[in-house]
C-alpha positions as CSV (number, residue, x, y, z in Angstrom):
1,X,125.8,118.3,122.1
2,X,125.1,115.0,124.0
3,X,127.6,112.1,124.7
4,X,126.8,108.4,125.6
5,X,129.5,106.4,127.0
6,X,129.2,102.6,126.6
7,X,131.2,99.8,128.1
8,X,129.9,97.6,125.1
9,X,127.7,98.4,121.8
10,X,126.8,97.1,118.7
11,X,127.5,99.3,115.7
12,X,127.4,98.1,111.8
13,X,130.7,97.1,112.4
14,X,130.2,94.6,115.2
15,X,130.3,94.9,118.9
16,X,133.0,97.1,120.4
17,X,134.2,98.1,123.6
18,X,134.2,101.5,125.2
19,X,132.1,103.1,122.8
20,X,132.1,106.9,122.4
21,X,128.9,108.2,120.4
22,X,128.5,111.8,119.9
23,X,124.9,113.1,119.1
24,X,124.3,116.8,118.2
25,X,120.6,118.0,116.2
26,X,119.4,114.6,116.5
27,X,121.9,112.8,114.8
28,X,124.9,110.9,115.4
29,X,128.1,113.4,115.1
30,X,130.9,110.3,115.7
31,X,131.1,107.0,117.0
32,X,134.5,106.1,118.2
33,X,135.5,102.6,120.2
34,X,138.2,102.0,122.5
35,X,137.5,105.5,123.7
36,X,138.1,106.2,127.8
37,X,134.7,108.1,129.1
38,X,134.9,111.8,130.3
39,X,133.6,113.2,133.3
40,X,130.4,114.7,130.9
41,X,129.8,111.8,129.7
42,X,126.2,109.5,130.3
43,X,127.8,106.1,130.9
44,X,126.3,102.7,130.5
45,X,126.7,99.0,129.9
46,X,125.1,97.5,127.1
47,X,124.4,99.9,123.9
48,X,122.4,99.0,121.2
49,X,120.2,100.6,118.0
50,X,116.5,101.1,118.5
51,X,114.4,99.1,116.4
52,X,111.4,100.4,114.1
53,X,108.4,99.2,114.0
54,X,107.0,99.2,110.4
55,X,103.4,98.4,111.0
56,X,100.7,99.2,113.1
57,X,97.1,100.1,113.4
58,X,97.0,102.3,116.8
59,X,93.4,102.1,117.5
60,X,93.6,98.7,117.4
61,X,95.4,98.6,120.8
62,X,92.0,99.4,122.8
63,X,90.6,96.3,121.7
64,X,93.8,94.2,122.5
65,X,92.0,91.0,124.6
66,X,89.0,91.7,123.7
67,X,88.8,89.0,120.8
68,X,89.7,85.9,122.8
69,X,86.0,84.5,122.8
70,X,85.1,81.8,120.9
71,X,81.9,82.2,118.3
72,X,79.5,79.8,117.4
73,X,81.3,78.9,114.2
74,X,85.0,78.5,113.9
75,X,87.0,81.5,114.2
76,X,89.6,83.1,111.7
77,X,91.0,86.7,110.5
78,X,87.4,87.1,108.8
79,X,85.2,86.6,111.8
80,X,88.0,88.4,113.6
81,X,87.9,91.7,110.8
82,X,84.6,91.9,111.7
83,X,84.7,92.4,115.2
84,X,87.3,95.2,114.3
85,X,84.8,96.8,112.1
86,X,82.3,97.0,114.7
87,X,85.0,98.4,117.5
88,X,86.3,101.0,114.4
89,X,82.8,102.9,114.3
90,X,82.8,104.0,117.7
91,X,86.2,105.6,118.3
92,X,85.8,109.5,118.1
93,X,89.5,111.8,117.5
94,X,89.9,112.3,121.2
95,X,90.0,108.8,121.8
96,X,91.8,108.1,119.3
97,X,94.7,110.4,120.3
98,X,94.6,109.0,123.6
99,X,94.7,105.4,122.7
100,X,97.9,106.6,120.2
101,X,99.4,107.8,123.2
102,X,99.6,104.8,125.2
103,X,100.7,102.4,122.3
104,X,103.5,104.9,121.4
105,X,104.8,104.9,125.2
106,X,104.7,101.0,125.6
107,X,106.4,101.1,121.9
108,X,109.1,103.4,123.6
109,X,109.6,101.8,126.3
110,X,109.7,98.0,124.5
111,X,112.8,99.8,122.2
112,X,111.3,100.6,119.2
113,X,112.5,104.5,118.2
114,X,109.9,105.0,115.0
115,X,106.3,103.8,114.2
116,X,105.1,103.0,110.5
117,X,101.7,104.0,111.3
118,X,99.0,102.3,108.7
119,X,96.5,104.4,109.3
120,X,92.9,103.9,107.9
121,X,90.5,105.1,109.9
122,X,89.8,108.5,108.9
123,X,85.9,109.5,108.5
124,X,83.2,110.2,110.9
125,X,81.2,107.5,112.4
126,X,78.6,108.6,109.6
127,X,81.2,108.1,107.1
128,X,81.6,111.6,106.1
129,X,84.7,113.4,106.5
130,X,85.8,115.7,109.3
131,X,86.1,119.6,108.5
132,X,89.9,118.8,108.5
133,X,89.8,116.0,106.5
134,X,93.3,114.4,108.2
135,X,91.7,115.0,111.9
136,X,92.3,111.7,112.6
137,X,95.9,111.8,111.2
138,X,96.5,114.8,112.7
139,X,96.0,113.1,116.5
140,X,98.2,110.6,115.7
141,X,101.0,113.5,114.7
142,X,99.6,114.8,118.0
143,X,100.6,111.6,120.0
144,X,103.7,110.8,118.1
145,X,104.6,114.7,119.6
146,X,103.4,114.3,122.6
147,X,105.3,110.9,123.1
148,X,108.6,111.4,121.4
149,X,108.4,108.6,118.9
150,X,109.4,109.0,115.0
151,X,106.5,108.9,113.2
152,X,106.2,107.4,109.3
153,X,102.7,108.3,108.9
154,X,100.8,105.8,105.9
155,X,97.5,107.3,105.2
156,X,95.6,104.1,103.7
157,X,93.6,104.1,100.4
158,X,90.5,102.1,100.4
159,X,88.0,102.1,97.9
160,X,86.5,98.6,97.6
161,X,84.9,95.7,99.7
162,X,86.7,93.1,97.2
163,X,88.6,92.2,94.1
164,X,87.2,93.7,91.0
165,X,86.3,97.3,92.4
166,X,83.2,95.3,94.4
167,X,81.4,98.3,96.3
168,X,82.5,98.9,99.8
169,X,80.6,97.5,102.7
170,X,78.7,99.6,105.1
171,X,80.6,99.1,108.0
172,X,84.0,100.0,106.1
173,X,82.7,103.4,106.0
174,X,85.1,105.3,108.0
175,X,87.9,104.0,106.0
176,X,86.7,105.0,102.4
177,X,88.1,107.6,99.8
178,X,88.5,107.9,96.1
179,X,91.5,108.9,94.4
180,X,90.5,112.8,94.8
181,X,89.8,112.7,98.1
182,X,92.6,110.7,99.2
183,X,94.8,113.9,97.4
184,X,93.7,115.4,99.7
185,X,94.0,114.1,102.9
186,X,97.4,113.3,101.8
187,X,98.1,116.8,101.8
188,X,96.5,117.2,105.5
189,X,98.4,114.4,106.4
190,X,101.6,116.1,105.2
191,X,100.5,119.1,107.0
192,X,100.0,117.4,110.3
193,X,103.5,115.5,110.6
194,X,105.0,119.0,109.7
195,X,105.5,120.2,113.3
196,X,107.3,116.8,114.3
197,X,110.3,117.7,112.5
198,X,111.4,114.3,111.7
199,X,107.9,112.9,110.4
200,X,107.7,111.3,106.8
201,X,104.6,110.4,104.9
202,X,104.3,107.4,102.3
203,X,101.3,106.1,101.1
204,X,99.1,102.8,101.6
205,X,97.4,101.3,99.2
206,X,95.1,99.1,101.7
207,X,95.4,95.8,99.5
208,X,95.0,94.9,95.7
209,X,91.5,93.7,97.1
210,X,90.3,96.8,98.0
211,X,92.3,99.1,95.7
212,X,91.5,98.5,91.5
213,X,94.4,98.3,89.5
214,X,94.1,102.1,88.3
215,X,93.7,103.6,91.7
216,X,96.9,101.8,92.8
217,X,98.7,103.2,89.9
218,X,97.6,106.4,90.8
219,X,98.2,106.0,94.7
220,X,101.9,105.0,94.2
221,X,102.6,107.6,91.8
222,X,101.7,110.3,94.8
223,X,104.2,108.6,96.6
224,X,107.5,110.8,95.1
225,X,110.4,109.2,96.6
226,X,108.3,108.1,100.5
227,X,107.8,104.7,101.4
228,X,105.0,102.4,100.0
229,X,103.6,100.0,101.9
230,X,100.5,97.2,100.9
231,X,99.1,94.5,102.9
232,X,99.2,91.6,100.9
233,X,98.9,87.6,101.0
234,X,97.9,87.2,104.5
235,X,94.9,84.8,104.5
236,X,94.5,82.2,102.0
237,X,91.3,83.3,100.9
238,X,92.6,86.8,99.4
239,X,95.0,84.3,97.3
240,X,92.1,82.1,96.3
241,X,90.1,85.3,95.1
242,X,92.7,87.1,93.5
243,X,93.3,83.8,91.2
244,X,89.4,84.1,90.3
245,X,89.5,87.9,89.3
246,X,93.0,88.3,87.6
247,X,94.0,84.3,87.0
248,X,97.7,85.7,89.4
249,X,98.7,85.1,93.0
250,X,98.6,88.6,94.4
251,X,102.5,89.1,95.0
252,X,102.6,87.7,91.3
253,X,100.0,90.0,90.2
254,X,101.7,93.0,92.2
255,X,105.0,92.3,90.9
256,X,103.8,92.2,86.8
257,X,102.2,95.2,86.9
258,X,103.7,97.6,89.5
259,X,107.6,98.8,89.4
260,X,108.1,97.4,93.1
261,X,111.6,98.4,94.1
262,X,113.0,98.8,97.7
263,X,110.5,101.9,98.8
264,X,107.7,99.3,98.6
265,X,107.1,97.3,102.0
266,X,105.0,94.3,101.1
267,X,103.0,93.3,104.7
268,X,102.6,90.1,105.4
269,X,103.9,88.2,102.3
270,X,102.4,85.5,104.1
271,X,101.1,83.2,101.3
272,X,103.7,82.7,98.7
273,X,105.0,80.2,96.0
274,X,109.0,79.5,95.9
275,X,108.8,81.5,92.7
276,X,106.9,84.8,94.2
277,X,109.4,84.4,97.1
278,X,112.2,84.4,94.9
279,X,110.8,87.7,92.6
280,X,110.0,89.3,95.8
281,X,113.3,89.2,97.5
282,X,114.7,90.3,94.1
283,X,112.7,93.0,94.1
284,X,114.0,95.2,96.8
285,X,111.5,95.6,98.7
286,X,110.9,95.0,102.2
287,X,108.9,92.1,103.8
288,X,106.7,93.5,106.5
289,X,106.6,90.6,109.2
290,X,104.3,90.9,112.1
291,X,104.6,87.7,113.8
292,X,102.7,87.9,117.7
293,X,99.5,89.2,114.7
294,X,99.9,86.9,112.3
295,X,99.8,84.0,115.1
296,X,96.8,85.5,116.9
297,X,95.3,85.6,113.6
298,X,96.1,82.4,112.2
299,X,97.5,84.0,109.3
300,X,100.4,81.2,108.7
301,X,103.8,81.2,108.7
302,X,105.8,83.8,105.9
303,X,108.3,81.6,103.9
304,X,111.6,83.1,105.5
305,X,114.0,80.2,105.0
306,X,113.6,80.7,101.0
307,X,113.1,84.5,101.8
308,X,116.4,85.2,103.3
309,X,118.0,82.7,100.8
310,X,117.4,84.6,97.5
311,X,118.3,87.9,99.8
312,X,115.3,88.6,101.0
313,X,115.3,92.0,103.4
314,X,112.5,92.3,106.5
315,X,111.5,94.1,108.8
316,X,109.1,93.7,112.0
317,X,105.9,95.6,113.1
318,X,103.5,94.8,115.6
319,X,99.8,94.9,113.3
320,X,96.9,94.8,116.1
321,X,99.4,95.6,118.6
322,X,97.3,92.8,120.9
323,X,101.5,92.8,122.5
324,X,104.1,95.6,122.3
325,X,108.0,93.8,122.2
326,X,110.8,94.0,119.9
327,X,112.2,90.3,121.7
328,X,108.8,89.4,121.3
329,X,108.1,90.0,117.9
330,X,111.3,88.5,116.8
331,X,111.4,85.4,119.4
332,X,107.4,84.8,117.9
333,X,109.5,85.1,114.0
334,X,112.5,82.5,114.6
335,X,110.0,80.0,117.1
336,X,107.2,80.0,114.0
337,X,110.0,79.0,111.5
338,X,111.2,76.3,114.0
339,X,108.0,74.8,114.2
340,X,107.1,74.6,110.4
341,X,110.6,73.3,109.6
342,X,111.1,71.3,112.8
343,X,114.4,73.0,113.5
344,X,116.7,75.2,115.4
345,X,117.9,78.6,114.4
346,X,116.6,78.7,111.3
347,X,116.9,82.6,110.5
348,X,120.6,83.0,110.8
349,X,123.5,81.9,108.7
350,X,125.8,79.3,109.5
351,X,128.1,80.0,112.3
352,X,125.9,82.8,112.9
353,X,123.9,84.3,116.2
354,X,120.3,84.0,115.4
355,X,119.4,87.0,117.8
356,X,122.2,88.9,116.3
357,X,120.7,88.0,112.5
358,X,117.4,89.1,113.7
359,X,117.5,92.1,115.3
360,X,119.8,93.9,112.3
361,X,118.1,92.7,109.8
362,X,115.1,94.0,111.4
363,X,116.6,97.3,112.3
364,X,117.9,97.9,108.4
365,X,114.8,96.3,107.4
366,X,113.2,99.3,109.4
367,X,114.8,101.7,108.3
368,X,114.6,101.6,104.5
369,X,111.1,101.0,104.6
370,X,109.7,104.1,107.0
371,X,112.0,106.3,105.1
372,X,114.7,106.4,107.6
373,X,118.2,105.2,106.2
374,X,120.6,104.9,107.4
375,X,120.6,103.0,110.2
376,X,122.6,102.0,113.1
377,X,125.2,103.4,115.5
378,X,126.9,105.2,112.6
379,X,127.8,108.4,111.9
380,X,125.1,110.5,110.3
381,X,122.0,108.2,111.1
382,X,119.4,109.1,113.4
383,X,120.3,109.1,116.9
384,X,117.4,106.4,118.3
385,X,119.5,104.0,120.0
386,X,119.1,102.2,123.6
387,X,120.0,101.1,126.7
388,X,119.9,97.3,128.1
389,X,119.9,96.4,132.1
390,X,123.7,95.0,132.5
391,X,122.1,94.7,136.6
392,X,119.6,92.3,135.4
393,X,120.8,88.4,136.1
394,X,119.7,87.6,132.9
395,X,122.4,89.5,131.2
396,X,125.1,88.7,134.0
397,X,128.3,87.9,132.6
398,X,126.9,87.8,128.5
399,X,128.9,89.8,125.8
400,X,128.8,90.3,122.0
401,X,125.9,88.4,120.4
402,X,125.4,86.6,123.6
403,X,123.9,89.6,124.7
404,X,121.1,90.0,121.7
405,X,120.1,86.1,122.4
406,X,119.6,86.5,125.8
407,X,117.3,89.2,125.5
408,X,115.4,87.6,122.5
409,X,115.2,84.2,123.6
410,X,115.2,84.5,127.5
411,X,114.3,88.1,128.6
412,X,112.1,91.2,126.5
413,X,111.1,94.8,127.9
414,X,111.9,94.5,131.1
415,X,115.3,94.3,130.1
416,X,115.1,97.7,128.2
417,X,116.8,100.5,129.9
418,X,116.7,103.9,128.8
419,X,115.9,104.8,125.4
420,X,117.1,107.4,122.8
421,X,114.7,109.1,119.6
422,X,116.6,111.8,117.5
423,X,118.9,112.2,120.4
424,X,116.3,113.1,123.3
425,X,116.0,110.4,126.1
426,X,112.6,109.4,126.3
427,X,112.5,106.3,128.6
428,X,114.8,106.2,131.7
429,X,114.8,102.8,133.7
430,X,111.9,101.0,131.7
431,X,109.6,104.0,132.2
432,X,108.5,106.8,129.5
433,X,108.6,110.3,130.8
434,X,104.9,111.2,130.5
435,X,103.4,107.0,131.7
436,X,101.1,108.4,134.2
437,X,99.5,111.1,132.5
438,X,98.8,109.3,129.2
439,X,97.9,106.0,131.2
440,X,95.5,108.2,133.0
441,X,94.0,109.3,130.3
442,X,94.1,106.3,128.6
443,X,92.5,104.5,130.9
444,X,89.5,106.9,131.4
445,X,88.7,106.4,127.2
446,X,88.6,102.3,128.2
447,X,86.1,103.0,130.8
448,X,83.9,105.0,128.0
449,X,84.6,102.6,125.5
450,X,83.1,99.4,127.2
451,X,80.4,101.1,128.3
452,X,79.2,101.4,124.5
């Protein structure tokens, strides 16, 4: 049994004082405010629940930087995806593994507790699969272990280059199964989050454009009761070409022919009419917002003021992982809606905190779509909570919600503390237990990388 002591937290309830959280088998036994500490007890300031991140592509962080040039013609996602493509064929399993590693510590130590992991990239450089056909998946287990992190492992189906079940391209090789195959390497994938204890696998239908409509039937229906999660509406061109095959808008199209409820999370969401926002929000299901991506991208700006209104829930992940930072990811979130509506706190209620109506609705957002609820400093969730710096001058003197906007809107990870995943501490002042070694290594599969 563990016990945290904390001179202020945040539980579903609010923010109380001389908090008491008991943690035994990973899980939160009892929280109980306006408790005294004991001598046993790990005391701190400021304690808060760890965010998850819904969304990310791990072996995309090697490459973070690297796509700052500009070319000849003018540069967007497609120009962009095509750079990926080329960095994709060259990773091998070690490196892969290695590069997880990293990503999962900086995720740690930035606050988030759990990682939806969209993971495509599963064939040999030839194309063909491995001899274990989840070896790729099963390094990604390997670094979620090796790290600490909760891992919601989404093996991706892809199938097709376009709309309309258009052959797959050359260089989308590594990524390709049919709906055989990908039983498969669900299985392996099932296998290889076995050992974490706490791993979950969904399914991930890549994107109506590379998935025909009777593969996705099938691919969801594989799903049980795990999370489903689908890119969908980022660019404007995917709407454009989705009208031309099926006459719909893709969330439209989705929507009419797919029983969407609240284990779907729908990433990106980007492109939507009033009317899809509306049906989507009804739905259930989560909006998967990656906004430091979606700006690097020029994706656009998702429609959250219309979102939230019809009771919209979200959540945040960080995509290309080109920056690892819950304040960063949400502070990117409120500032994009600010500058298409020309206004100020824009994502919270009246009266309300907006870093307060951020980060939970983030962290319940989370939670329901990587297969977690519930979440919080309750009794019975998860214990993945953390720590914020009550030394640091930028939290001097703040309490309550004041607390959550300062480190949105003025601070980030440096402000992060110590950090908590199924009750084991894994960061402790700002720095994961295992940094060096997996920098080391990390930064000896950079060296081999750029020399290709």
């Amino acid at each position: 049994m563990t016990v945290v002591h904390a001179a202020q937290a945040l539980t579903p309830l609010g923010w109380n004082s001389d908090v008491r959280v008991v943690i035994e088998a990973g899980r939160i036994v009892s929280v109980t405010p306006g408790t005294p500490s004991r001598e046993a007890d790990e005391q701190h300031a400021i304690l808060i629940p760890a965010i998850p991140n819904l969304h990310s592509h791990a072996f995309q962080r090697a490459m973070a930087g690297l796509t700052e040039l500009r070319g000849p013609t003018e540069d967007n996602f497609w120009s962009w995806r095509d750079l990926m493509y080329r960095f994709a064929q060259e990773i091998s399993p070690d490196q892969l593994e290695a590069v997880a590693a990293q990503l999962y510590v900086e995720m740690l130590e930035a606050g988030f507790s759990r990682v939806g992991e969209f993971h495509y990239l599963h064939h040999d450089r030839d194309g063909r699969p491995y001899g274990n056909i989840a070896e790729m998946a099963t390094r990604l287990a390997a670094a979620a272990n090796e790290t600490g992190i909760g891992l919601t492992l989404l093996p991706v189906f892809y199938a097709h280059a376009n709309f309309g079940a258009a052959p797959p391209r050359e260089d989308q090789r590594r990524f390709i199964n049919d709906v055989r195959g990908y039983e498969r390497l669900l299985d392996g994938c099932r296998a290889a989050v076995k050992a974490l204890g706490t791993g979950i696998v969904g399914v991930a239908p890549h994107s109506l454009r590379a998935v025909a409509p009777d593969e996705l039937t099938a691919v969801a229906a594989m799903a049980g009761d795990a999370p489903i999660h689908i890119h969908i509406s980022e660019q404007t061109k995917e709407v454009e070409e989705c009208l031309a095959w099926s006459g719909r808008r893709p969330v439209d199209w989705l929507l009419d022919h797919n029983a969407v409820n609240e284990q779907w999370c729908l990433v990106h969401a980007t492109h939507m009419t009033e009317g899809e926002t509306a049906r989507l929000a009804k739905s259930g299901a989560t909006a998967g917002l990656c906004p430091i991506t979606e700006a690097n991208l020029g994706d656009g700006v998702f429609n959250a003021r219309a979102f939230i209104a019809s009771g919209g829930r979200y959540g945040i992940g960080s995509d290309s992982n080109v920056q690892i930072g819950i304040a960063d990811e949400l502070r990117m979130l409120e500032y994009s809606q600010r500058l298409f509506h020309r206004a100020r706190n824009v994502m919270a209620a009246e009266g309300r905190s907006t870093g307060r109506a951020l980060f939970q609705s983030a962290a319940i957002g989370g939670a329901l779509s990587l297969g977690t609820n519930p979440a919080g400093l309750s009794a019975g969730a998860p214990a993945d909570f953390l720590t914020l710096r009550r030394e640091s001058t930028a939290l001097a003197s703040r309490k309550g919600d004041d607390i959550l906007d300062t480190w949105i809107f003025t601070g980030g990870n440096s402000l992060v503390d110590c950090v908590w995943v199924n009750g084991k501490k894994a960061v402790s002042g700002g720095r994961h237990h295992r940094r060096d070694e997996v920098a080391r290594k990390f930064a000896g599969v950079m060296r081999d990388l750029s020399a290709l």
